[in-house]
PAZAPA-4460 file (N, C-alpha, C; in steps of 0.05 Angstrom, whole numbers, plus 32768, in hexadecimal, padded with zeros to 4 digits):
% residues 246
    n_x    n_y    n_z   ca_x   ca_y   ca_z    c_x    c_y    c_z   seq   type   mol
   8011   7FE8   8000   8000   8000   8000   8012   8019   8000     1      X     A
   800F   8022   7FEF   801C   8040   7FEC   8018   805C   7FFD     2      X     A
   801A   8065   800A   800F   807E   802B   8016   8092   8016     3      X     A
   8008   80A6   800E   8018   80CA   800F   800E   80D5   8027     4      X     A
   801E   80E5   8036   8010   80ED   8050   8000   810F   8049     5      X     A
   7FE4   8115   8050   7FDD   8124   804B   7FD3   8139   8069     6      X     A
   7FD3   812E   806E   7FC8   8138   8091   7FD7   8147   809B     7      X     A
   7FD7   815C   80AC   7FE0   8173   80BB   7FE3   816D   80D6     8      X     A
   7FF6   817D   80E0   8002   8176   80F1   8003   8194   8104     9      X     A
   7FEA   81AA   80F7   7FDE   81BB   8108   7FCD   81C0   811B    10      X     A
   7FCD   81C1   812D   7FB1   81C2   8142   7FC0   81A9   8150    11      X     A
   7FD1   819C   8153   7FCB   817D   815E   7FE5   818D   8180    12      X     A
   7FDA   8186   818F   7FE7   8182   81A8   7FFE   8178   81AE    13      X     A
   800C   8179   81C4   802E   8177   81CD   8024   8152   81D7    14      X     A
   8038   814D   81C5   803A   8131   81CF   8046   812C   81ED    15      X     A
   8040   811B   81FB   8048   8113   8218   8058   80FC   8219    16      X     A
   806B   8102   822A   8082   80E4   8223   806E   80D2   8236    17      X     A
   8076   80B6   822F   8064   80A2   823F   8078   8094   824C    18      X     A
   8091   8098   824B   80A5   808B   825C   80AC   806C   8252    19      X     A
   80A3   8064   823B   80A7   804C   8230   8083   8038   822F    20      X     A
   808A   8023   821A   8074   801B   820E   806F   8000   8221    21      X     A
   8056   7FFF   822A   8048   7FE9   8235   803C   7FD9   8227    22      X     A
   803A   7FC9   820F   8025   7FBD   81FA   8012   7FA9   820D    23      X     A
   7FFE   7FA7   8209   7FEC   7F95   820B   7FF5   7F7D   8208    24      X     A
   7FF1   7F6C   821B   7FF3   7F4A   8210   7FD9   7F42   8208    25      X     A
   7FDF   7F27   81F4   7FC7   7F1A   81F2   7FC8   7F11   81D4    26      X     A
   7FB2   7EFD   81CF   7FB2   7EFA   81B2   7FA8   7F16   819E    27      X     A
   7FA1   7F18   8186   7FA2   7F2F   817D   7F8A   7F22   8160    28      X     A
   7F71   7F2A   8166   7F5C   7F2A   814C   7F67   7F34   8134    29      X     A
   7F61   7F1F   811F   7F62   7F27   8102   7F5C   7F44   80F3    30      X     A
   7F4A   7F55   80FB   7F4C   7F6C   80F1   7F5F   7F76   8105    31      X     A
   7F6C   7F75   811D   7F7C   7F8B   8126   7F91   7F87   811C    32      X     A
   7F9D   7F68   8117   7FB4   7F62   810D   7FBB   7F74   80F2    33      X     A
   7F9C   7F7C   80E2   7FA2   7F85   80C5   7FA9   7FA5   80C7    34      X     A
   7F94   7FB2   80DE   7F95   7FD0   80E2   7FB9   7FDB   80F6    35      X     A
   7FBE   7FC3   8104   7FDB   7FC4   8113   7FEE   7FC2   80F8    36      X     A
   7FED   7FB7   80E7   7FFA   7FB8   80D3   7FFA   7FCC   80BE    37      X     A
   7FEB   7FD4   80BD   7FEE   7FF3   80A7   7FEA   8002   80AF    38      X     A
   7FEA   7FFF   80D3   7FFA   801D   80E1   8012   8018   80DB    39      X     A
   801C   7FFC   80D9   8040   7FFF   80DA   8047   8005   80BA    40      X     A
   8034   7FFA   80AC   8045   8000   808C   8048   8025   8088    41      X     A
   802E   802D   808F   8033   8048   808B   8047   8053   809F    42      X     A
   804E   804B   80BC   8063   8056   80CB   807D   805F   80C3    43      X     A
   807A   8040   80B3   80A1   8036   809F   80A3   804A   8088    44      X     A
   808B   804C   807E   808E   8066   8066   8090   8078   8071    45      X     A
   8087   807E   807E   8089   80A0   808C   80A0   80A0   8094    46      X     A
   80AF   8091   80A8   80D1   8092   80B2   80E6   8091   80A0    47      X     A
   80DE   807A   8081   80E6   807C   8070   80F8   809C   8061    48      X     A
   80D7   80A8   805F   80DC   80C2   8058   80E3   80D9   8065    49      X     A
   80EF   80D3   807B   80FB   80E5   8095   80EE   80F5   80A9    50      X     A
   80D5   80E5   80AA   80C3   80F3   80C3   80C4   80E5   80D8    51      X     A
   80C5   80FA   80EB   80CD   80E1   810B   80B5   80EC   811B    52      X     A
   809D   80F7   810F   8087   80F2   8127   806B   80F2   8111    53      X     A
   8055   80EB   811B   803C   80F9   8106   8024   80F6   811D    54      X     A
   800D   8104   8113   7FF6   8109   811E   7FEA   80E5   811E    55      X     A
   7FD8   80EA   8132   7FC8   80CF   8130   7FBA   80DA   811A    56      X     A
   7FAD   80EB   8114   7F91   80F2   80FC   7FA5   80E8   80E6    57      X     A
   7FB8   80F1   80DE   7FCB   80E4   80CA   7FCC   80CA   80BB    58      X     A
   7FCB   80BB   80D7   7FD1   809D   80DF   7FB6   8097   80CE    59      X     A
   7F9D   80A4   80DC   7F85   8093   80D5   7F86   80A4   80B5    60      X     A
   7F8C   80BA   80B2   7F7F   80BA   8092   7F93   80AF   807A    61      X     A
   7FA7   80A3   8085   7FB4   8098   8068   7FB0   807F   8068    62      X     A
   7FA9   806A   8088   7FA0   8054   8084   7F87   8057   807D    63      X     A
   7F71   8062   8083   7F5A   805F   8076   7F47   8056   8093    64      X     A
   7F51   805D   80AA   7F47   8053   80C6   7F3C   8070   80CF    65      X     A
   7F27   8063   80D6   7F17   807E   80EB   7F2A   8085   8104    66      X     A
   7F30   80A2   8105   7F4E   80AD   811C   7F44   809A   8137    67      X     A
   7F25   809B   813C   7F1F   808B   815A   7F1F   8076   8159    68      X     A
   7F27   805F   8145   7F32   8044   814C   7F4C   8046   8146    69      X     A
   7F5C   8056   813B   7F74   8058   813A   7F7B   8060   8160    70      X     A
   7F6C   8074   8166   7F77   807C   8192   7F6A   8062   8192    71      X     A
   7F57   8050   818F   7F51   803D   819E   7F61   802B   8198    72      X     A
   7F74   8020   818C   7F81   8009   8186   7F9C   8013   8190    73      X     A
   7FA6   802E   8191   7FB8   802F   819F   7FBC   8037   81BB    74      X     A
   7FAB   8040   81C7   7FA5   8042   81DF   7FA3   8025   81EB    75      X     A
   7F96   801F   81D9   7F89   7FF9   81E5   7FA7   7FEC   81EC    76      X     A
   7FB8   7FF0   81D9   7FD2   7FE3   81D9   7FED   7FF3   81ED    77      X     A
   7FD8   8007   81F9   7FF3   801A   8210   8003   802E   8201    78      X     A
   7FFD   803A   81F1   8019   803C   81D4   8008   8062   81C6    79      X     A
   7FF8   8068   81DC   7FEB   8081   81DD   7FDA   8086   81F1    80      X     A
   7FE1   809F   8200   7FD8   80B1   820E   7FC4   80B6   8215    81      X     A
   7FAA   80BF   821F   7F94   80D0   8219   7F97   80EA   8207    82      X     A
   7F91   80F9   81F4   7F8F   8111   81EE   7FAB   8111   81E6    83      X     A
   7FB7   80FE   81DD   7FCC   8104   81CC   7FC8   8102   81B5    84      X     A
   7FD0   8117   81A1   7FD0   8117   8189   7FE9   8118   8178    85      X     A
   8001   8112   817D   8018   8109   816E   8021   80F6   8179    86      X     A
   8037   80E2   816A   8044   80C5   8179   805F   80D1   8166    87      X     A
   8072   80BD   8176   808C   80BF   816B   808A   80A2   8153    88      X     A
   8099   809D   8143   809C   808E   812F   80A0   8078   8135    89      X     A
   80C1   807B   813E   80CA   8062   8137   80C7   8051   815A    90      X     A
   80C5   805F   816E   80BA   804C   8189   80A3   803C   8180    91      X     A
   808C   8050   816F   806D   8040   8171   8079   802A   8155    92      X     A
   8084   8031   8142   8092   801A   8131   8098   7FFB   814D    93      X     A
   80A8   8006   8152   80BB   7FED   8162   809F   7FE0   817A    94      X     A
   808D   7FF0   817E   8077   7FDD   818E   805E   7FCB   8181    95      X     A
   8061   7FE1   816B   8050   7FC6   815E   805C   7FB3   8151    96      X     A
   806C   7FB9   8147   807F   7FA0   813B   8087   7F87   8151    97      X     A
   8087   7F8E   8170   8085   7F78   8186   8071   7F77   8181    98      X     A
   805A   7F83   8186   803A   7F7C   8187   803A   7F63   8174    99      X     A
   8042   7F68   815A   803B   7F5C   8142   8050   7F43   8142   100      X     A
   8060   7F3B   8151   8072   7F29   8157   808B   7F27   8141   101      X     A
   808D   7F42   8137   809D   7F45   8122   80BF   7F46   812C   102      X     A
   80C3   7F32   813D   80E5   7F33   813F   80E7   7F12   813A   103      X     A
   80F9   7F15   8125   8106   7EF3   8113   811E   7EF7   8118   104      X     A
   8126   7EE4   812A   814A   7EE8   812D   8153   7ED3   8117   105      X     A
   8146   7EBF   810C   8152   7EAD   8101   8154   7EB4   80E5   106      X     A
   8137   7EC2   80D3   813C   7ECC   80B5   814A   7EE3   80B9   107      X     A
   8156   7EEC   809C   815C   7EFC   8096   815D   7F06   8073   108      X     A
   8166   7F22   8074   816B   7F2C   805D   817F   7F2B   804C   109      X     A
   8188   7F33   8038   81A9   7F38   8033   81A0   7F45   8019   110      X     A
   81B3   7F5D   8016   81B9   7F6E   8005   81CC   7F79   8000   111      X     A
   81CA   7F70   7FEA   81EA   7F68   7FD5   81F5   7F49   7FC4   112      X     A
   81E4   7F52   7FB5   81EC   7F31   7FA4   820D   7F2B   7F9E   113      X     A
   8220   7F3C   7F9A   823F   7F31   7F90   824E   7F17   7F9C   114      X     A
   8260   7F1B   7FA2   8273   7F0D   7FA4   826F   7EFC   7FCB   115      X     A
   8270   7F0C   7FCC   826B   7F0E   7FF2   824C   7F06   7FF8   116      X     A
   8236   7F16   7FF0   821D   7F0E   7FEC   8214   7EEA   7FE8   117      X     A
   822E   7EE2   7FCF   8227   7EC7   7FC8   8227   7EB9   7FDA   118      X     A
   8240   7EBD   7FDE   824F   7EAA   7FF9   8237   7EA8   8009   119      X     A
   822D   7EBB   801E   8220   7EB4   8030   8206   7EAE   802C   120      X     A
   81FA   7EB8   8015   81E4   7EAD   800E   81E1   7E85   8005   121      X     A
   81FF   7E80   8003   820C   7E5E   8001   8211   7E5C   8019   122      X     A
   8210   7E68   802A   8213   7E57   803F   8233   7E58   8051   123      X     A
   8249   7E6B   8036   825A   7E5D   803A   826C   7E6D   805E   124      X     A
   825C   7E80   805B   8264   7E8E   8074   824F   7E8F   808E   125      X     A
   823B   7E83   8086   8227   7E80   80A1   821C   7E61   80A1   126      X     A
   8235   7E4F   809A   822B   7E37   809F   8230   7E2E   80BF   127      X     A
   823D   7E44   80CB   823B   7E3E   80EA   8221   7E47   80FE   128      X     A
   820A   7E55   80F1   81F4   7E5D   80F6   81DC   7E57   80F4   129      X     A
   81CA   7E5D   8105   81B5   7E54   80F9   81A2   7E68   80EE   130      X     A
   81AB   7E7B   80DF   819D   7E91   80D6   8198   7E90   80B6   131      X     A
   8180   7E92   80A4   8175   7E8A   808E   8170   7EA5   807F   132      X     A
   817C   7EA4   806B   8175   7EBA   8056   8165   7EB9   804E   133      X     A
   814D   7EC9   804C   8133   7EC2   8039   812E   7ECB   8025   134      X     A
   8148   7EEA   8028   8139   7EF4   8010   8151   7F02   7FFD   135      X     A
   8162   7F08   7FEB   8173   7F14   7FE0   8171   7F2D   7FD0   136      X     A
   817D   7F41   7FD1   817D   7F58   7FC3   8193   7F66   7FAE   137      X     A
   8189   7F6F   7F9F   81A4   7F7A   7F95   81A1   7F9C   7F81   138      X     A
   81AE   7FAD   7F82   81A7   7FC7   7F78   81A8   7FBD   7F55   139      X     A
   81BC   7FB1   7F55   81BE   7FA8   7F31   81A9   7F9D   7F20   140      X     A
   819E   7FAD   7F15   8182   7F9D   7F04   8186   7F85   7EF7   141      X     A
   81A0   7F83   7EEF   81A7   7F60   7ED9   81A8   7F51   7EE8   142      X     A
   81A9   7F53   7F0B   81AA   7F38   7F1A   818D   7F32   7F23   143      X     A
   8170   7F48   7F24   8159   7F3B   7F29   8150   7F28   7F1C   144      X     A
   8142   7F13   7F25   813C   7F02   7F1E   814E   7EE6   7F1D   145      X     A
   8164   7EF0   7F21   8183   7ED8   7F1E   8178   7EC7   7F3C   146      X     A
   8185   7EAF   7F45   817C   7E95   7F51   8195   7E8F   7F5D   147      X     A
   81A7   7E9F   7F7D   81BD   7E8D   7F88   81B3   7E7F   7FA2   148      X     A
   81B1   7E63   7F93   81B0   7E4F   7FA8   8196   7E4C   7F9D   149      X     A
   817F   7E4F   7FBA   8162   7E4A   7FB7   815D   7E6B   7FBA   150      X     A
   8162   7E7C   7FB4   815F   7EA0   7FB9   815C   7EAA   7FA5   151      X     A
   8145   7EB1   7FA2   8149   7ECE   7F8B   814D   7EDF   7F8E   152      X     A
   8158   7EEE   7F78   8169   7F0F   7F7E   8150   7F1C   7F75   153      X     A
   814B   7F32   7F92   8138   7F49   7F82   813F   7F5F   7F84   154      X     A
   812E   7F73   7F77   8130   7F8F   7F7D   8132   7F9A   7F9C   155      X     A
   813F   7FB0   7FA6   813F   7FB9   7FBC   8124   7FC6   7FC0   156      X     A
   810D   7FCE   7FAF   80F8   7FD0   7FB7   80ED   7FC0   7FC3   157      X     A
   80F2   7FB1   7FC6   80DD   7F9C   7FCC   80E0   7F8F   7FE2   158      X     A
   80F5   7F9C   7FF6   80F9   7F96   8017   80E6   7FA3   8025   159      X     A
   80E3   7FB7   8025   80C3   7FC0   8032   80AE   7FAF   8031   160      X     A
   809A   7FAC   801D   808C   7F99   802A   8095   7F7A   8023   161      X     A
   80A8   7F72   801E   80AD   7F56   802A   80B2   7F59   8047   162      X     A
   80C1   7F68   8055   80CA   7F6A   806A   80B1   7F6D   807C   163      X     A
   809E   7F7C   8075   8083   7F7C   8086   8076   7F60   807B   164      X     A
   807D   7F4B   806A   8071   7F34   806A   807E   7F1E   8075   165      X     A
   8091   7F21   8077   809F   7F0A   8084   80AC   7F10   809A   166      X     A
   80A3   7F28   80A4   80AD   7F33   80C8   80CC   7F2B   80CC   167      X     A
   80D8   7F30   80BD   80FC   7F29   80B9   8101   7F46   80C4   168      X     A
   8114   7F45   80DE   811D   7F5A   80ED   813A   7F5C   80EA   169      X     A
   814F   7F4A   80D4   816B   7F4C   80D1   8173   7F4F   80BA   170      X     A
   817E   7F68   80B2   8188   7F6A   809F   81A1   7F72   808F   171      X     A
   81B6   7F59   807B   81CE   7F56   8079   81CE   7F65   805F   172      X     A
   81EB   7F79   8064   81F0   7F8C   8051   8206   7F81   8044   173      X     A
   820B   7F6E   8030   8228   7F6C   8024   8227   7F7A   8007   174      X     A
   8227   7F97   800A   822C   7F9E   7FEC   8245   7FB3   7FEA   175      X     A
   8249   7FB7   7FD8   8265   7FCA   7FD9   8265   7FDB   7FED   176      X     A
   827D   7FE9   7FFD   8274   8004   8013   825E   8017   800B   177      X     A
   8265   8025   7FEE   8263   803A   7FED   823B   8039   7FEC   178      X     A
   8236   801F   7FE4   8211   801E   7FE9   820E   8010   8008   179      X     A
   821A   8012   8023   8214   8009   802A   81F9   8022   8043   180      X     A
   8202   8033   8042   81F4   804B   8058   81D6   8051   804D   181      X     A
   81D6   804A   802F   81BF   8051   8015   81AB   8032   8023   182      X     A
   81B7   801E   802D   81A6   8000   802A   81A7   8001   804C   183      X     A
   81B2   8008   805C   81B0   800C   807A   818E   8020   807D   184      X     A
   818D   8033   806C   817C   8042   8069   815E   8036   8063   185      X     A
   8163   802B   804E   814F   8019   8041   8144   8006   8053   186      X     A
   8154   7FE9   8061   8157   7FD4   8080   8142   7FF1   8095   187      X     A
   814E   8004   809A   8141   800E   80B3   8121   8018   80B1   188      X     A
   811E   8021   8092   8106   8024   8080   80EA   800F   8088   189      X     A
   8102   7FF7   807C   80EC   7FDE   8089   80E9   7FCC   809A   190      X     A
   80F7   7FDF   80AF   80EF   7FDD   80D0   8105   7FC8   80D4   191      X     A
   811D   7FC1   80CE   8131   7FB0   80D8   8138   7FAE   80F2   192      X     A
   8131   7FA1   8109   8145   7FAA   811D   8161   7FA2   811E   193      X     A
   8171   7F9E   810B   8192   7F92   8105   8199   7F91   80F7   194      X     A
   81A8   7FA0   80E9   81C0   7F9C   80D8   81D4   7F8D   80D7   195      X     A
   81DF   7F78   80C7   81F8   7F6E   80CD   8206   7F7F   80B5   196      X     A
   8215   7F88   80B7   8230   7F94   80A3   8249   7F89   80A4   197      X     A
   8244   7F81   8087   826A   7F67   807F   826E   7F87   8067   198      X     A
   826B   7F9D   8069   8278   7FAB   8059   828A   7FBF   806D   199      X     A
   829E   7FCF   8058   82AD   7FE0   8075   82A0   7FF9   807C   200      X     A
   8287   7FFE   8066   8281   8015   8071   826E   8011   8090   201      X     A
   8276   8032   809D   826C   802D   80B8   824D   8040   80B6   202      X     A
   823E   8030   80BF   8227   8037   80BA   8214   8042   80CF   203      X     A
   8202   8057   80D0   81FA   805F   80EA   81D7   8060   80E8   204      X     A
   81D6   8057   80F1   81AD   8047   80EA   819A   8053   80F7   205      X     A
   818A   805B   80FF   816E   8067   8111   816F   8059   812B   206      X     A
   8170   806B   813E   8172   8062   8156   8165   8046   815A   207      X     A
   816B   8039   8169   8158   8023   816C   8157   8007   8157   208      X     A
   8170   800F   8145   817C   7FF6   8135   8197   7FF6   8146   209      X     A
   81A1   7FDA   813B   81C2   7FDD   8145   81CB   7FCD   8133   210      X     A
   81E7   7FD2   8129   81F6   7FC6   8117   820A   7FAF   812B   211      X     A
   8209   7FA4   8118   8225   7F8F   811A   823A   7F8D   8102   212      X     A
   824F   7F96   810B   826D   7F97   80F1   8274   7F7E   80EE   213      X     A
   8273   7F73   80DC   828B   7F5A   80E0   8299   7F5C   80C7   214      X     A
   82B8   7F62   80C2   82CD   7F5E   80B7   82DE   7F43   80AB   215      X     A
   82E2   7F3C   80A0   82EA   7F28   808F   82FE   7F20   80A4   216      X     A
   82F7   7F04   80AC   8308   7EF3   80B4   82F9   7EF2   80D6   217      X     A
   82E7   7F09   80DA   82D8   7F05   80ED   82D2   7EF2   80F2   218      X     A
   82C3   7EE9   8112   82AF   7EC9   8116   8294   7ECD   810F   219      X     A
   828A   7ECD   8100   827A   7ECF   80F1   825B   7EBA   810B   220      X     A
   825C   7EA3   8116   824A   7E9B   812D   824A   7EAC   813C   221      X     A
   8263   7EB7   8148   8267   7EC6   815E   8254   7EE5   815B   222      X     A
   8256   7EEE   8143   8244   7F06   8140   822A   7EFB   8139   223      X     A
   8224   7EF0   8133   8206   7EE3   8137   81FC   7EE0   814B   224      X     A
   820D   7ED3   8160   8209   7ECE   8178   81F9   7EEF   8181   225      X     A
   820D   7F01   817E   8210   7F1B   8188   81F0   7F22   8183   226      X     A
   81E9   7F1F   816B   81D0   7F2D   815C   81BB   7F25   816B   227      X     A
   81B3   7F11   8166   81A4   7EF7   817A   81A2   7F05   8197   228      X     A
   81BD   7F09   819C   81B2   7F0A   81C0   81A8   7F2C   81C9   229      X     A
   81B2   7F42   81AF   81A3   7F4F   81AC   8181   7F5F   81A6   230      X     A
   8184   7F4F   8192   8169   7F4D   8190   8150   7F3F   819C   231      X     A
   8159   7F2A   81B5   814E   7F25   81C8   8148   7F31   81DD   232      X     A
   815F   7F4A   81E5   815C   7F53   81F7   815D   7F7A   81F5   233      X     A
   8152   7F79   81D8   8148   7F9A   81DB   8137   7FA1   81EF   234      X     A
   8148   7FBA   81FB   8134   7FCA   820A   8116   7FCD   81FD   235      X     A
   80FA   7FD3   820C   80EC   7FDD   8202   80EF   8002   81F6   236      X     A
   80DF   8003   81E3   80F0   801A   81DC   80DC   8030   81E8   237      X     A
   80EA   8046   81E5   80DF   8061   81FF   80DC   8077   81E3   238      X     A
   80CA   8085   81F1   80C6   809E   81E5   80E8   80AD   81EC   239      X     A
   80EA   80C6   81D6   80FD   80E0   81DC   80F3   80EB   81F7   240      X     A
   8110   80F5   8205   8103   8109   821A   80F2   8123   820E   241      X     A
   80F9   8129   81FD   80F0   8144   81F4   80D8   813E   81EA   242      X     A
   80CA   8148   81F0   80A5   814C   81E9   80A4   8149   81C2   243      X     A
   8091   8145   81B8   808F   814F   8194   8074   8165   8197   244      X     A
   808C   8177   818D   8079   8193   818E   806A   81A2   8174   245      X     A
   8053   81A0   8177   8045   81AB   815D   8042   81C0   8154   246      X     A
***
């Protein structure tokens, strides 16, 4: 689904920090599962395009949700205020995406079909792991559609919503340095919480991702290990101290 955001962000009130996100436990009904989810696709586009807060009226007019089941589903879930009318991005990103059980330590991404790409997409550097590539990418148009191993190479478009379909939270950058800050960008887009980087560029991601370097000749289990026990044990994530002021 494609979002343009049209909604204003005048008249709407000083957001209130909530001191971090409480989500609701419990199973989760088939329509909320669908409306929790294209709050997050439109979230990822909007952060995408460098906005770090928006109106709830926002929220409900690009999904197509009336604004009072939009406060009711997030209120319901702890994740809004009374009489708040702005949220921060990427915290309400990272709670529904727990809500939505969207952390996979074991799939992953990879982007960058060459030389280095092959390899690990063979296996030949993560045969000490138990982590599964599902999906391959590559910026070069003559390699879409090409076949290494059981993987197809696709367009870099097309990590957004695979990534919202297959709730894959790791994503491996082996492409030359100089694309690697352009595809860190893209991974944080569609809500990655991990980076692994086998390139030398050093890369600096949206708060609330964290990279892992590994360098040639690295232990390659051993940083897995690392990822894994990270991504198990993210903090819940907190609002900014600073208010979002309208």
């Amino acid at each position: 689904m494609d979002f343009v955001s049209t909604a204003s962000f005048s008249g709407c009130e000083t957001c209130e920090s909530t001191g971090g996100f409480n989500p609701a436990t419990g199973n989760l009904e088939i329509t909320e599962i669908r409306r929790y989810g294209l709050y997050l696709s439109y979230l990822r586009l909007m952060r995408l395009r460098g906005r770090t807060d928006l109106s709830v009226e926002s929220i409900a007019a690009e999904t197509g949700m009336p604004c009072n089941q939009v406060e009711e589903d997030l209120m319901g879930q702890g994740l809004l205020l009374a009489r708040q009318k702005a949220v921060h991005i990427s915290p309400l990103m990272a709670a529904l995406e727990q809500i939505l059980g969207y952390y996979n330590e074991t799939e992953s991404f990879l982007v960058g079909a060459g030389k280095l790409g092959t390899s690990l997409l063979l296996k030949e550097n993560l045969g000490q792991t138990s982590l599964k590539i599902v999906a391959a990418f590559d910026t070069d148009y003559r390699k879409f559609g090409s076949q290494i191993g059981s993987i197809r190479v696709m367009s870099p478009d097309k990590i957004i919503p695979l990534a919202a379909r297959l709730r894959v939270s790791l994503g491996i950058i082996a492409t030359p340095a100089g694309e690697a800050s352009h595809v860190a960008d893209l991974l944080a887009g569609a809500g990655m919480k991990a980076i692994w980087n086998f390139t030398s560029c050093v890369i600096d991601p949206d708060p609330g991702i964290f990279v892992e370097q590994t360098n040639p000749g690295q232990d390659i289990a051993a940083a897995y290990e690392r990822i894994v026990y990270r991504l198990r044990n993210q903090p819940h994530c907190q609002f900014p101290d600073n208010n979002i002021r309208i």
